[in-house]
C-alpha positions as a Markdown table, in Angstrom:
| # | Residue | x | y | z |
|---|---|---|---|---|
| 1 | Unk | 71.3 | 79.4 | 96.3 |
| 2 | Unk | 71.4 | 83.1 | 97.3 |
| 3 | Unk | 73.5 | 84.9 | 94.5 |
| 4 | Unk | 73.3 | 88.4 | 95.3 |
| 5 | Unk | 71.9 | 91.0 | 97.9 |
| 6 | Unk | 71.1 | 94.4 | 97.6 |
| 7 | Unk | 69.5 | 96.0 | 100.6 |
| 8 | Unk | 70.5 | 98.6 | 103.3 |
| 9 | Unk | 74.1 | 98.4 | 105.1 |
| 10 | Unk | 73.0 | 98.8 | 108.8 |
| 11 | Unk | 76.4 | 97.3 | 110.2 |
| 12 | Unk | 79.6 | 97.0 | 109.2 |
| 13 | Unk | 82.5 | 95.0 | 111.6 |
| 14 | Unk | 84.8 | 93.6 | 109.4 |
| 15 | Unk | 84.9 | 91.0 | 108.1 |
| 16 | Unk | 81.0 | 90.9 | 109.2 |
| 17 | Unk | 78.2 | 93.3 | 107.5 |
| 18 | Unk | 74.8 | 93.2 | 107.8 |
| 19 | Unk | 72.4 | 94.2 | 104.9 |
| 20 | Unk | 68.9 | 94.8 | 106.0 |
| 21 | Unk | 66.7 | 93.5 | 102.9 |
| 22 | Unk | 62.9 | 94.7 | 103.7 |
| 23 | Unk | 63.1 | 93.9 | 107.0 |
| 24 | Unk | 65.6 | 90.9 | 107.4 |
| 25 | Unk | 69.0 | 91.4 | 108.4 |
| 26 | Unk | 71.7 | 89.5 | 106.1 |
| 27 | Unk | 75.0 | 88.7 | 108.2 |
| 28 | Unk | 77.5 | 88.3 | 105.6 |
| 29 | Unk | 81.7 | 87.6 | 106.0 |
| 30 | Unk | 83.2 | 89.5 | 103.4 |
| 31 | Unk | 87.2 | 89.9 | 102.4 |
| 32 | Unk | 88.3 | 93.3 | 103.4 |
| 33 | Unk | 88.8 | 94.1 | 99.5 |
| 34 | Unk | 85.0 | 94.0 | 99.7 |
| 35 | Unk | 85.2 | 96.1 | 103.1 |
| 36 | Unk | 86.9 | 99.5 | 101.5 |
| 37 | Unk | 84.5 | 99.3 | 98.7 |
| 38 | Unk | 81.3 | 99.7 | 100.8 |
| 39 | Unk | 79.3 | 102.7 | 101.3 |
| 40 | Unk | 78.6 | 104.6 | 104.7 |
| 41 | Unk | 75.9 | 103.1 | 106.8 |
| 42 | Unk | 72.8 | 103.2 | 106.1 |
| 43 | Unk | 72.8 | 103.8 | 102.5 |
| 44 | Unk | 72.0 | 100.8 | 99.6 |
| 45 | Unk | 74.7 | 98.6 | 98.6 |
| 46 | Unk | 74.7 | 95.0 | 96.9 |
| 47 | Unk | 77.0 | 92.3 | 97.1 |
| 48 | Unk | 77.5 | 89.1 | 95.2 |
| 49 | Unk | 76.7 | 85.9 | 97.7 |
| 50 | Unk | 78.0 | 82.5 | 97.9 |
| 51 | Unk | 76.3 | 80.2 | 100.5 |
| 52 | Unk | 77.9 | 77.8 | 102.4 |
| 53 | Unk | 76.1 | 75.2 | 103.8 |
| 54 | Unk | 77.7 | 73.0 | 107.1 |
| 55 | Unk | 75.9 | 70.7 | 109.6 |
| 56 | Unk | 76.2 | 73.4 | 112.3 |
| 57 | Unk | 75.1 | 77.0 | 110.0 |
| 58 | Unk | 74.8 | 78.4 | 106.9 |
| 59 | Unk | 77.4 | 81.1 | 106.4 |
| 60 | Unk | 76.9 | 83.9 | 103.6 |
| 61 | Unk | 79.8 | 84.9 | 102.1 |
| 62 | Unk | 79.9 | 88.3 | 100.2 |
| 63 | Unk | 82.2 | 90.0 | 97.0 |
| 64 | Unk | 81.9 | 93.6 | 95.8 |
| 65 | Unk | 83.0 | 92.1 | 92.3 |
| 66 | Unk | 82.3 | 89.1 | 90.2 |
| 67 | Unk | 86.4 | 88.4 | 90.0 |
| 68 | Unk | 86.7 | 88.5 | 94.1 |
| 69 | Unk | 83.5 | 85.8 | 93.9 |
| 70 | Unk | 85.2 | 83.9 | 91.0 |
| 71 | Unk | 88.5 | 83.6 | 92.6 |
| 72 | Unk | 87.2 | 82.1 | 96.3 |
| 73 | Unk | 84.7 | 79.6 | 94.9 |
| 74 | Unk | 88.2 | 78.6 | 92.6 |
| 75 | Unk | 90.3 | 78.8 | 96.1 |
| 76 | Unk | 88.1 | 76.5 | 98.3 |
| 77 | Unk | 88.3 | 73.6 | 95.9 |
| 78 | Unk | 92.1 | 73.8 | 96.4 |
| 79 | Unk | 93.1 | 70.6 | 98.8 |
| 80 | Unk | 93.5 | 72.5 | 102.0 |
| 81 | Unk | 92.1 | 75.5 | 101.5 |
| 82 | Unk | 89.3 | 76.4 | 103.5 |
| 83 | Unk | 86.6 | 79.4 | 103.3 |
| 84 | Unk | 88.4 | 81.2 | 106.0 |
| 85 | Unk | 91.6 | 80.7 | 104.6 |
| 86 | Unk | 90.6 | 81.5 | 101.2 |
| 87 | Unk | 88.7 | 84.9 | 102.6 |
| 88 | Unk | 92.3 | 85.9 | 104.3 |
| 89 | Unk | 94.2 | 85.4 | 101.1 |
| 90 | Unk | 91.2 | 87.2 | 98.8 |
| 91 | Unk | 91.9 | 90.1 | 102.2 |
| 92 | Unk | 95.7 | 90.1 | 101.6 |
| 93 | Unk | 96.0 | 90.8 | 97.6 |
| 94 | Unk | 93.8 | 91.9 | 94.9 |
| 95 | Unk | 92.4 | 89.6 | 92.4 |
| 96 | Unk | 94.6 | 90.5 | 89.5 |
| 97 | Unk | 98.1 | 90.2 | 91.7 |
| 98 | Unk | 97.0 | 86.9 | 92.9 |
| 99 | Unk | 96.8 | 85.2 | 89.1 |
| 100 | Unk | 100.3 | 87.3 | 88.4 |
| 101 | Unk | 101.7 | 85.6 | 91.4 |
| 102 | Unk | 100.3 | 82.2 | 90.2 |
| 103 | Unk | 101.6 | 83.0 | 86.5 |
| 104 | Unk | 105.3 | 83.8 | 88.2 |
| 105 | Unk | 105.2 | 81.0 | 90.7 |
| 106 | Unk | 106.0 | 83.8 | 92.9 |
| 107 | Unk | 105.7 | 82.3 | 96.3 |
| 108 | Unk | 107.8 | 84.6 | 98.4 |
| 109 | Unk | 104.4 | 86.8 | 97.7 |
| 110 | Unk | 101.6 | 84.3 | 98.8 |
| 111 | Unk | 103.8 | 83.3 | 101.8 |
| 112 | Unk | 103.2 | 86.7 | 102.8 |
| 113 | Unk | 99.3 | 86.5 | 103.2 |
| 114 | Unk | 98.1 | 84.9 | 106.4 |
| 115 | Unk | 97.7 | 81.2 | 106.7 |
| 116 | Unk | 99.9 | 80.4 | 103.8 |
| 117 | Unk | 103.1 | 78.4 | 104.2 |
| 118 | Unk | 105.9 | 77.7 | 101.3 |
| 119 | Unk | 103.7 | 74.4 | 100.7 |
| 120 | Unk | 100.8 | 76.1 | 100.7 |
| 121 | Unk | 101.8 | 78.4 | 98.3 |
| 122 | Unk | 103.5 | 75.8 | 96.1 |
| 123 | Unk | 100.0 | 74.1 | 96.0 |
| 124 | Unk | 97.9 | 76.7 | 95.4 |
| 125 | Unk | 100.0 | 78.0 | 92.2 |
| 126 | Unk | 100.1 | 74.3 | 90.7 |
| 127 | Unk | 96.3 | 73.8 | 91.4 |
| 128 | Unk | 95.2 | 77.3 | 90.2 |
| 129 | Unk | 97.3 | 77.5 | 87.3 |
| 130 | Unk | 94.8 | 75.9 | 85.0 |
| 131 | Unk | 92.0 | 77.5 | 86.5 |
| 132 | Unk | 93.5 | 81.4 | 86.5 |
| 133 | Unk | 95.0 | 80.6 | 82.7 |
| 134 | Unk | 92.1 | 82.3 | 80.9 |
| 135 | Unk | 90.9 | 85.1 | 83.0 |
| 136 | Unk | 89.9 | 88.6 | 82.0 |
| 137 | Unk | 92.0 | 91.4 | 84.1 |
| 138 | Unk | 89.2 | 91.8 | 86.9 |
| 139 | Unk | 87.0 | 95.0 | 87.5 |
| 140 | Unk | 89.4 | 97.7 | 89.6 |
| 141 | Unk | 87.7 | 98.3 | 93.1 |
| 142 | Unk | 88.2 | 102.5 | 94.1 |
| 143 | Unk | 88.6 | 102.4 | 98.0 |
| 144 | Unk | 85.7 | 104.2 | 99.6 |
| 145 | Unk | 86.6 | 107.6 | 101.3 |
| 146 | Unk | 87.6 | 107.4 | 104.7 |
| 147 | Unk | 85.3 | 109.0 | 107.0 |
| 148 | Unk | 86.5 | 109.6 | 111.0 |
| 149 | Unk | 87.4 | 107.2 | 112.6 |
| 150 | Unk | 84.9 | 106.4 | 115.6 |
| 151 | Unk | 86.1 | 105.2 | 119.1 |
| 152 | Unk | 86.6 | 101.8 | 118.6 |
| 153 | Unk | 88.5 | 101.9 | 115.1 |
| 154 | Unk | 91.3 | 100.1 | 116.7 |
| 155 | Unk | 89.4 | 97.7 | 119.0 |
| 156 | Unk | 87.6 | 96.5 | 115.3 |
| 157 | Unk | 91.0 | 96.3 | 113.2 |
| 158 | Unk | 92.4 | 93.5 | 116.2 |
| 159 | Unk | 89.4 | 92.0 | 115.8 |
| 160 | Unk | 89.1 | 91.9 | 111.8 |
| 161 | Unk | 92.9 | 90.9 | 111.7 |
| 162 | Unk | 92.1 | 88.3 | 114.5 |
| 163 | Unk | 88.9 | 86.4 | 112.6 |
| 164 | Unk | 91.5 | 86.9 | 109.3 |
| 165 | Unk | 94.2 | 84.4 | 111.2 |
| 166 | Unk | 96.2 | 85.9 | 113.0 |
| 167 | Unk | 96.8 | 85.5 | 117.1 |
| 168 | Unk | 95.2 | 88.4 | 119.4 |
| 169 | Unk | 98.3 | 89.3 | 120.5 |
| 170 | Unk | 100.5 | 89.7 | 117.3 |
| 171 | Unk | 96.9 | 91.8 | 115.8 |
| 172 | Unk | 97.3 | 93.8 | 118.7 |
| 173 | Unk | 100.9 | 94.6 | 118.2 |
| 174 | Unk | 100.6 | 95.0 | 114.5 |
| 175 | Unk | 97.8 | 97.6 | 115.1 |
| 176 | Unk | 99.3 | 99.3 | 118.1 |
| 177 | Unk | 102.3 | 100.4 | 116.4 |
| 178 | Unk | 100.5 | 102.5 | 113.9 |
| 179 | Unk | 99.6 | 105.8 | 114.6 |
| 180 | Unk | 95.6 | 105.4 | 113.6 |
| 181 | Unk | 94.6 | 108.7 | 114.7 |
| 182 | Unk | 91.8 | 109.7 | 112.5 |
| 183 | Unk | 91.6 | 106.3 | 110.8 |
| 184 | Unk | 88.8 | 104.1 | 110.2 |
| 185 | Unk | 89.3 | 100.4 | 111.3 |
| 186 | Unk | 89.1 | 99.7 | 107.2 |
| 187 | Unk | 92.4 | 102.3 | 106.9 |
| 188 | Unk | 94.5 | 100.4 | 110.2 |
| 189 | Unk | 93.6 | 96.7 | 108.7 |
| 190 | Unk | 94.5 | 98.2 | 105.2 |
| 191 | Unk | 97.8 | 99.7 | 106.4 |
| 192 | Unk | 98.5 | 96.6 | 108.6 |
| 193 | Unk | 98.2 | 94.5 | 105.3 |
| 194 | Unk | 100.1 | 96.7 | 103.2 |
| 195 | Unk | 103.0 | 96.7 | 105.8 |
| 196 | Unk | 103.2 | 93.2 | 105.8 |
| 197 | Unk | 104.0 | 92.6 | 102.0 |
């Protein structure tokens, strides 16, 4: 089991990155919690791992904290829930709102995040309740600066909301009716999210 990298970021197209580690490029899929956390390019970062291993690949999943890690290796085991789906919900709310939202039964909230239907919802508070019921308030992630936004900021927030569940068109349409002038792709997916809630 690969439990954590620490390496160079050489590319970053959410939710992909790839950490170069002395010479061999890690492609990891990370929640875009994880995303606004990383550095700029080319500079050291490490991320917590979990491996996932199917008869076609082995996919590398990767946290910024310990709580975001926690939370999707709870998520998967849910009946239903996926690692993509799980990685949309971990990109939709912070750790610590999640296990309020469980606490409250507040399913209006996690009907909101992609993927998730009222049943969903209803399922995932009644199977995580047990498993959320003694966790520590998780480690705050700061968003990292924005720097400018290069030429294909929007082209990569359609396609980061796209591999997160939604259809090409309505990512399209969602990001199009922002004004993401000087925006990162990190800042349009963020503000898409946010104006979804």
């Amino acid at each position: 089991m690969i439990s954590r990298l620490q390496g160079i970021l050489v590319e970053k197209r959410p939710p992909w990155v790839v950490i170069d580690c002395h010479g061999v490029g890690y492609e990891l899929e990370v929640p875009m919690t994880t995303v606004w956390t990383l550095p700029e390019l080319n500079t050291t970062v490490m991320l917590l791992t979990h491996l996932i291993v199917r008869d076609d690949a082995h996919l590398l999943v990767g946290f910024a904290t310990e709580s975001e890690r926690k939370l999707f290796r709870s998520l998967i085991k849910v009946s239903g829930i996926g690692a993509k789906v799980a990685l949309g919900i971990l990109s939709g709310i912070e750790t610590e709102e999640f296990v309020q939202c469980v606490h409250e039964s507040n399913t209006a909230r996690l009907t909101a995040l992609p993927g998730i239907g009222k049943k969903t919802a209803e399922r995932l508070i009644i199977e995580m309740r047990d498993r959320v019921g003694d966790w520590a308030p998780p480690t705050t992630f700061v968003p990292a600066p924005s720097g400018k936004a290069s030429a294909n900021a929007v082209s990569d927030a359609i396609s980061g909301l796209i591999a997160l569940g939604y259809k090409p068109p309505e990512a399209s349409l969602l990001v199009l009716e922002l004004d993401s002038a000087g925006k990162t792709s990190e800042d349009i997916i963020r503000e898409v999210l946010k104006r979804l809630v």
